[in-house]
C-alpha positions in Angstrom: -36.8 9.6 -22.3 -37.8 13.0 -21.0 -36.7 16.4 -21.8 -35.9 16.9 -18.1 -32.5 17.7 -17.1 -31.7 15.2 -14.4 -30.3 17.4 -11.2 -26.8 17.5 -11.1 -26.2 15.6 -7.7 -27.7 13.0 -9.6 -25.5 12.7 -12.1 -22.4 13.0 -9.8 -23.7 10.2 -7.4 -24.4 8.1 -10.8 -20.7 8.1 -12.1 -19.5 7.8 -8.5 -21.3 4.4 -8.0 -20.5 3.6 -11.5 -16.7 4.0 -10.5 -16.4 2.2 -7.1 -19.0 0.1 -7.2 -20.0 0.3 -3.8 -22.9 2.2 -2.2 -20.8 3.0 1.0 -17.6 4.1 -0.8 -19.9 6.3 -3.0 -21.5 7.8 -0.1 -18.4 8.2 1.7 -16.7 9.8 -1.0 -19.8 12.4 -1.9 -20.2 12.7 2.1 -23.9 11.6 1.9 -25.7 8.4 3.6 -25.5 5.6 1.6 -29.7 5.6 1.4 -29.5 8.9 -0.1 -26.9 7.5 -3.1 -29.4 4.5 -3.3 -32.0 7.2 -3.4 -30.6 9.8 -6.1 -29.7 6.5 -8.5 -33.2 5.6 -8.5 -34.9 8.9 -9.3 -32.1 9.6 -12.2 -33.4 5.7 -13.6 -36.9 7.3 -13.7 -36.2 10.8 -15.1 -34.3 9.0 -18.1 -36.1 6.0 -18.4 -33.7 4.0 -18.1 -32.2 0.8 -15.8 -28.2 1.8 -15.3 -27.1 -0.9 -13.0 -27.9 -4.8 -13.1 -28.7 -4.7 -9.3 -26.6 -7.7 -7.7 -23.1 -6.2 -8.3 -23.4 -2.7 -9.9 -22.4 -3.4 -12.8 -23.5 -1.3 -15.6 -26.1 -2.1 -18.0 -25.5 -1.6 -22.0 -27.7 1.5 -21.3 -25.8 2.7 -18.4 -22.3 2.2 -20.2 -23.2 4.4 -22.8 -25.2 7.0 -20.7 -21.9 7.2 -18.3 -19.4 8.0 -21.6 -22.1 11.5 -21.8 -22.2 12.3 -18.0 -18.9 11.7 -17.8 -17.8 13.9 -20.7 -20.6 16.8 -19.0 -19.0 16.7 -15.7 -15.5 17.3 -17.2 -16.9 20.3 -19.1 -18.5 21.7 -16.2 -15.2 21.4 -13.9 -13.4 23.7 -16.0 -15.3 26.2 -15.4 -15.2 27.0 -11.3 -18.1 26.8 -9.2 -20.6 25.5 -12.5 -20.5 22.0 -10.7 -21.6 23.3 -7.3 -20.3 22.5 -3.8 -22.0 19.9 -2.7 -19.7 16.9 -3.8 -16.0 16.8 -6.1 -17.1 14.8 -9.6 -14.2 13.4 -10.8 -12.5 13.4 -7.2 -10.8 10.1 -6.8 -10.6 8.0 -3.6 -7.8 5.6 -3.0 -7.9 3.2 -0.3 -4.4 1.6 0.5 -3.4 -1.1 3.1 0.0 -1.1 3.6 2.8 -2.9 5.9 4.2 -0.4 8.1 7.5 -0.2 7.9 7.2 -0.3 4.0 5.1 2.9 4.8 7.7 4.4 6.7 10.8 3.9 4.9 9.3 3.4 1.5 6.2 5.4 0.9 5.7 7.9 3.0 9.1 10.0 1.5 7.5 9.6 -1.9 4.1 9.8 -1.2 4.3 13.7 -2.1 5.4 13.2 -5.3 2.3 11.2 -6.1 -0.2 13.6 -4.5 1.2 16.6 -6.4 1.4 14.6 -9.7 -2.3 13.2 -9.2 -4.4 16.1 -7.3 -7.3 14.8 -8.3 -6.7 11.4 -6.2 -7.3 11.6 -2.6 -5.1 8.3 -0.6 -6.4 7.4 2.2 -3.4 5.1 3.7 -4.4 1.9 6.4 -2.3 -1.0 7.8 -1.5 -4.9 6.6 0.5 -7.1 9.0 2.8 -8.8 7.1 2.6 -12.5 6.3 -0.7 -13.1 8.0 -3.2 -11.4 5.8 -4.8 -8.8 7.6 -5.7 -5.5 5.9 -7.3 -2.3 5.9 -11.2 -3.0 5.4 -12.3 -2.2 1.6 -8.4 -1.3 0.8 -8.2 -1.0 -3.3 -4.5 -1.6 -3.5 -2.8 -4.1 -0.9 1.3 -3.9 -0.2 2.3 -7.8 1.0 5.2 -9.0 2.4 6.4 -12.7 1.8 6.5 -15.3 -1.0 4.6 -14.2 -3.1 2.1 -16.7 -3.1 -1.0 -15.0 -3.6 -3.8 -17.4 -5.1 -6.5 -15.0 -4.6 -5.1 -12.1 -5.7 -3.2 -10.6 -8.9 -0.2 -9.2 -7.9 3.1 -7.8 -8.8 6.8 -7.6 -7.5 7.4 -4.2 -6.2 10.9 -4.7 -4.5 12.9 -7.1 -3.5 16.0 -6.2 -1.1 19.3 -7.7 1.1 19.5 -8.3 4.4 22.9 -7.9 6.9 23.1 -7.6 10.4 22.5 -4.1 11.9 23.1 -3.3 15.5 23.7 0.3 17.3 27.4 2.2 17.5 26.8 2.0 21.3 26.0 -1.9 21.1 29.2 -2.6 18.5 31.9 -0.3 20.7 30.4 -2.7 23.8 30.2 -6.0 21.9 32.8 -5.9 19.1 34.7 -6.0 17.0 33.0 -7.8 14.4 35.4 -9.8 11.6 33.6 -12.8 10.8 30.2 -14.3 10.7 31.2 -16.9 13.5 31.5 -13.4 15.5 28.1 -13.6 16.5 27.6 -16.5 18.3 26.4 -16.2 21.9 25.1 -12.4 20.8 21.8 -11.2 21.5 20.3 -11.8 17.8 16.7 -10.0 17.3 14.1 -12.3 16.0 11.8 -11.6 13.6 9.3 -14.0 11.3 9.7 -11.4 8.7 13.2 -11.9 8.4 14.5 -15.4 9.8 18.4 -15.2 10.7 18.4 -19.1 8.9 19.1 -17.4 5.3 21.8 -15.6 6.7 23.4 -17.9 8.6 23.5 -20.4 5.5 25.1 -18.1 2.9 27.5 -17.7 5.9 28.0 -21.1 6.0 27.1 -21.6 9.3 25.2 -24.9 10.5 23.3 -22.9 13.2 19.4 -23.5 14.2 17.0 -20.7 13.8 17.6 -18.1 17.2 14.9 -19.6 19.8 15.6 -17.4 22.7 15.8 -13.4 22.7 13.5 -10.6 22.0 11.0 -11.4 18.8 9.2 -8.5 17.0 6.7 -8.9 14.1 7.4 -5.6 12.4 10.6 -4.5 11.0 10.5 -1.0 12.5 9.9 -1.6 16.2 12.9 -4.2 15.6 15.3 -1.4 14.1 14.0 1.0 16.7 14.9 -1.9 19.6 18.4 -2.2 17.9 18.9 1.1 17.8 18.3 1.5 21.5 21.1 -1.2 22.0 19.1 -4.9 22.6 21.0 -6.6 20.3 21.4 -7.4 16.8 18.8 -7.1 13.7 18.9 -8.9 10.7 17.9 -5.7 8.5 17.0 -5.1 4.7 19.1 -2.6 3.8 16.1 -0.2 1.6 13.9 -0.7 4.7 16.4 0.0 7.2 17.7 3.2 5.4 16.4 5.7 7.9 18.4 4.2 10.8 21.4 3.9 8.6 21.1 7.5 7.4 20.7 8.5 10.9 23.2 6.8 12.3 21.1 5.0 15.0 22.3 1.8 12.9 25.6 0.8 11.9 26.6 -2.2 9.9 29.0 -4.5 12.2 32.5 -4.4 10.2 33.9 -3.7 7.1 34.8 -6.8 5.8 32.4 -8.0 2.8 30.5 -10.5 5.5 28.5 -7.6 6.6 28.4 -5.2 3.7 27.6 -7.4 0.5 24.1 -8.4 2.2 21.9 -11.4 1.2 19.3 -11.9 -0.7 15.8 -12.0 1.6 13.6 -14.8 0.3 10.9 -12.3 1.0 9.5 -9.2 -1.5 7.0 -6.7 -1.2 4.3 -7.1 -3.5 1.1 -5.1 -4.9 -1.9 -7.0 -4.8 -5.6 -6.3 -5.9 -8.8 -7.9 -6.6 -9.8 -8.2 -10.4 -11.5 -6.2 -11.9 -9.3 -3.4 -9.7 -7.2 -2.1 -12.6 -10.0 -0.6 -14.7 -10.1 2.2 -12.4 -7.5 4.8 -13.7 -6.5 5.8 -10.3 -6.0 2.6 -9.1 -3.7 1.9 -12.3 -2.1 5.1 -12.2 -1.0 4.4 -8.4 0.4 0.9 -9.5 2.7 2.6 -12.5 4.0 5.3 -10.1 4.9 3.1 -7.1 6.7 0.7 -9.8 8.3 3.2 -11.2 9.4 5.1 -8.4 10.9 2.0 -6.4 12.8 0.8 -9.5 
């Protein structure tokens, strides 16, 4: 090994590869081409002398494990003192990709997301969309929020919530259609359909022999179903921590008093984390998981 100081840019495109393990996320994150991360790995590998990555996956040699414990524990020294680091890139900046369903976003994210921002400054979250129950997410997402079974061969995963559904329909749609005293009530209604949420489970703790709704409006997000019972096309079969914002704006309204529509049933659905292994040795990735657990306990 030299006595040459490798350049600092060097260093900081070295621990960012090292983290995410990905050329593009790397040059994304530094806001460089991914040729000129490629580029600044290989000239710090001849200015030490040393091969830091096996080449196929990233993954760090013996060498490179213990040269990233010292540039590491340089990089911190230098951020605390502002401006010693330079401008041109954030070491220790963390990026977190998340693909999330939407309405989980909406009623359960999104209100705590500041929380999580101002506890971790350091983590920037960039936030993209999974459709529920049919497995499309956000490109390169780090953390994936699923709704269904949680049946999830290729993936670890944990239980984030699980929730009770009733029936949810607008004041203007109850003072037209009601009153509501019994689950028998609803037959010949307009009933909102949903794959996310079949009316089946309802129906059978209700201890009604019905067939799943074939006819009526049929939405495969939760929200744009609330927002279509709020504007008065009939009734949703709701979970009641997802449909909180129409409750607490009053745009949603249970359909009686009576314990059939406020005790709620239990969805055979949950929202789930999922991630690829290897996924939790990243501190920010961890540290996301143990917030969002935590916070939706």
């Amino acid at each position: 090994m030299t006595g040459r100081i490798p350049p600092i840019q060097c260093l900081v495109t070295f621990e960012a590869l090292a983290r995410l393990r990905s050329v593009t996320q790397a040059a994304e994150e530094l806001c460089v081409t991914p040729s000129a991360v490629s580029h600044r790995v290989k000239q710090l590998e001849q200015i030490i002398g040393t091969k830091l990555f096996g080449r196929a996956d990233f993954s760090l040699t013996t060498e490179g494990s213990e040269y990233l414990a010292h540039v590491r524990e340089g990089l911190t020294t230098l951020q605390k003192f502002p401006g010693a680091a330079g401008t041109s890139g954030t070491p220790g900046k963390r990026k977190l990709r998340l693909a999330v369903t939407p309405t989980f976003a909406r009623s359960l994210l999104i209100p705590r997301l500041r929380q999580f921002t101002e506890a971790y400054p350091e983590i920037d979250v960039t936030l993209g969309v999974s459709i529920p129950l049919l497995d499309v997410v956000a490109e390169d997402a780090d953390l994936i929020v699923r709704f269904g079974t949680g049946r999830y061969a290729d993936l670890e995963h944990l239980c984030l919530t699980k929730d009770n559904v009733t029936p949810l329909a607008s004041p203007a749609f109850l003072r037209e259609h009601g009153p509501f005293e019994t689950a028998a009530d609803l037959e010949g209604e307009s009933l909102l359909r949903s794959p996310l949420e079949p009316w089946r489970t309802w129906f059978a703790a209700n201890h009604l022999d019905w067939a799943e709704p074939i006819d009526g409006s049929q939405f495969n997000d939760i929200g744009l179903m609330c927002d279509a019972a709020a504007a008065g096309m009939g009734i949703a079969l709701v979970r009641l921590k997802l449909g909180a914002p129409w409750l607490e704006n009053g745009s949603l309204v249970r359909l009686g008093a009576g314990e059939v529509f406020t005790r709620g049933i239990p969805s055979p659905h949950a929202h789930y984390l999922c991630w690829r292994t290897g996924t939790m040795d990243r501190w920010e990735c961890s540290a996301f998981a143990e917030w969002l657990q935590k916070s939706l306990a």
